[in-house]
N, C-alpha and C positions, 0 to 999 in steps of 0.2 A: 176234941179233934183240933190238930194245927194247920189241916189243910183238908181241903174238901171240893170238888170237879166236876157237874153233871155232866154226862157224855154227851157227845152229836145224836145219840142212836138214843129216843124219847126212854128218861125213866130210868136211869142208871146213874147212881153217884159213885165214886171215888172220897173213900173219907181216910186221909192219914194221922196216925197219932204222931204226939214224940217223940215215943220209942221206935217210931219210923214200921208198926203194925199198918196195914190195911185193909178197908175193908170194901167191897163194893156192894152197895142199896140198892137195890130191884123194888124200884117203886111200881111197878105194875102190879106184881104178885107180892108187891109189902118183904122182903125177903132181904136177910145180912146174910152176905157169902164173907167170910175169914178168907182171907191171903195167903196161903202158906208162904209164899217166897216175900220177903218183906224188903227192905233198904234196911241197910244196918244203923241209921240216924233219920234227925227228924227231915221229914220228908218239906220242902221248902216251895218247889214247883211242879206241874205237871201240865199234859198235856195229851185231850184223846184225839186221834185221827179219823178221818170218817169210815175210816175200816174199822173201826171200833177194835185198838189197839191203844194202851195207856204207857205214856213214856212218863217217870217219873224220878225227880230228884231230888239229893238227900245234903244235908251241910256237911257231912263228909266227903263229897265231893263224885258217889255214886251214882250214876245214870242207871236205871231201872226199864226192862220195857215189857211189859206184859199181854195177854190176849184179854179181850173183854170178861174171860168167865176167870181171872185171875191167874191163867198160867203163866208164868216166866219164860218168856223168850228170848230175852238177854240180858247181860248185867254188866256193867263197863265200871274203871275208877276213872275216873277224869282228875287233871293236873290241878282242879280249881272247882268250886262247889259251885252243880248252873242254877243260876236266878232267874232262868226263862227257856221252855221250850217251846217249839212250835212243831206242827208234821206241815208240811205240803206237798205238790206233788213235783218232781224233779223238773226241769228244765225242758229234758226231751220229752216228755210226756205231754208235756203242755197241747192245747188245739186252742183255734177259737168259737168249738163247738159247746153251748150251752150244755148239751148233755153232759160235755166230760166232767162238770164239777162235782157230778157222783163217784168219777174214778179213785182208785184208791190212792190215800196221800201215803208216798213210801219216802220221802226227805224227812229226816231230822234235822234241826236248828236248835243249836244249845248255847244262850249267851254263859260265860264261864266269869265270874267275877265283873262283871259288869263292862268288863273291856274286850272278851276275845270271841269271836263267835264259832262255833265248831258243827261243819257240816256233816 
């Protein structure tokens, strides 16, 4: 593996190979789930939300974003291959109620080559 993620959500890894394969660990029930939808290269960063949604990218410059049981929910090329994501949760969403930091994070943050950030 050249990359590897435990989620927010107890007991689930994210393990990427070279060939930009995936797989996700179910460590509770011991369990490799295969990826069908994969990044076309080796996969470099990621990033899960506490909605347990994994955004993940590749040195070809692919952003990847999946559901926690491996489904593909979108797949972008970006101008520049990101070295960092992040999820949060948007600006308006924001409160300063304790509760909310269960809400779902629906922002992505993709540094793109080290210099550009992409919201």
């Amino acid at each position: 593996p050249i990359f590897a993620l435990w989620s927010k959500k107890p007991g689930q890894l994210a393990i990427g190979s070279s060939q930009g394969a995936l797989v996700l660990y179910d460590d509770v029930r011991r369990k490799k789930v295969p990826v069908a939808a994969k990044n076309p290269d080796n996969i470099t960063c990621g990033a899960w939300s506490n909605g347990h949604v994994l955004a993940l990218g590749s040195v070809d410059g692919t952003l990847t974003i999946s559901d926690g049981n491996g489904q593909l929910l979108a797949q972008q090329l970006l101008r520049l291959p990101p070295v960092e994501i992040r999820f949060a949760q948007s600006h308006s969403s924001r409160s300063q109620s304790p509760l909310d930091e269960k809400r779902e994070e629906r922002t992505i943050s993709v540094l793109l080559g080290r210099e550009t950030l992409l919201l």
